[in-house]
C-alpha positions in Angstrom: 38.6 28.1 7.4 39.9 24.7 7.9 41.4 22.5 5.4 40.8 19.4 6.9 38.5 18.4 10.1 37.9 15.2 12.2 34.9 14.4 14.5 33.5 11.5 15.8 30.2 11.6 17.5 28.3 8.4 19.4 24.6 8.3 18.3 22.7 4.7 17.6 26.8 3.7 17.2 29.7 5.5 16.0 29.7 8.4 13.2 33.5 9.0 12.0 33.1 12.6 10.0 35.3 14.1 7.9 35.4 17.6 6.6 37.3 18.8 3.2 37.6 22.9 3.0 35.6 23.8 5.8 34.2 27.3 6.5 32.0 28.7 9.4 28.7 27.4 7.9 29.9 25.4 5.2 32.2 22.8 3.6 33.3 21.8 0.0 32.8 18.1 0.8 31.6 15.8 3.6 31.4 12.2 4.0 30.9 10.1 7.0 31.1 6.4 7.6 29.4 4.7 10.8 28.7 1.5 12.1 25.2 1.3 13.5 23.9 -0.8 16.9 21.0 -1.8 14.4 20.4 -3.8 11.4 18.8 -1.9 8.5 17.5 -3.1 5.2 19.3 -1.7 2.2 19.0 2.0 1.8 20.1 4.3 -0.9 19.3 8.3 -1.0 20.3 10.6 -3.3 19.8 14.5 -3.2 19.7 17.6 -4.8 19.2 21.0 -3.4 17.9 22.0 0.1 21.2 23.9 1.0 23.5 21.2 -0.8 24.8 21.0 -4.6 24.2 16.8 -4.0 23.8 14.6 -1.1 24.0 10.5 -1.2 23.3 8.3 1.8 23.8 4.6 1.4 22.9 2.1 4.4 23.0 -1.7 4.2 23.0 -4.0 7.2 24.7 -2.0 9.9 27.0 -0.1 7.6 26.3 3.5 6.4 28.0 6.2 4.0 27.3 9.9 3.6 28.5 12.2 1.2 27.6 15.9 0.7 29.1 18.3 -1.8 28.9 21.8 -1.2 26.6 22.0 2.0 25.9 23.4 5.1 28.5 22.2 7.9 26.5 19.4 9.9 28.1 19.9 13.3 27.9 23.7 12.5 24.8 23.9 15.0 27.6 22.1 18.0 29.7 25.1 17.2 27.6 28.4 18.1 
């Protein structure tokens, strides 16, 4: 179990994820800020259930913002 965890990943830009209380399949909290290659219109998500306690998503422009409380790890699948 890790307290705190650091990834970045390179997708349609950069992904800068960060981790609070991780374990082997899941984490406490998640967020992730990116800056995309493309222009998006406004975008706002939010979630309940499907493996997670709540999930928001927020996208405007080229800008995006994750956040996940109590879900499953999302580079757990990278780890195996």
């Amino acid at each position: 179990m890790k307290l705190l965890d650091y990834y970045q990943k390179e997708d349609f830009g950069t992904e800068h994820i960060f981790t609070l209380i991780k374990g082997k399949r899941r984490s406490f909290i998640q967020l992730e800020l990116s800056w995309n290659d493309y222009c998006g219109s406004p975008y706002l998500q939010i979630a309940f259930g499907q493996n997670r306690l709540v999930d928001i998503i927020f996208w405007v422009w080229k800008f995006s913002f994750a956040f996940e409380l109590l879900g499953i790890t999302w580079n757990s699948w990278e780890e195996e």
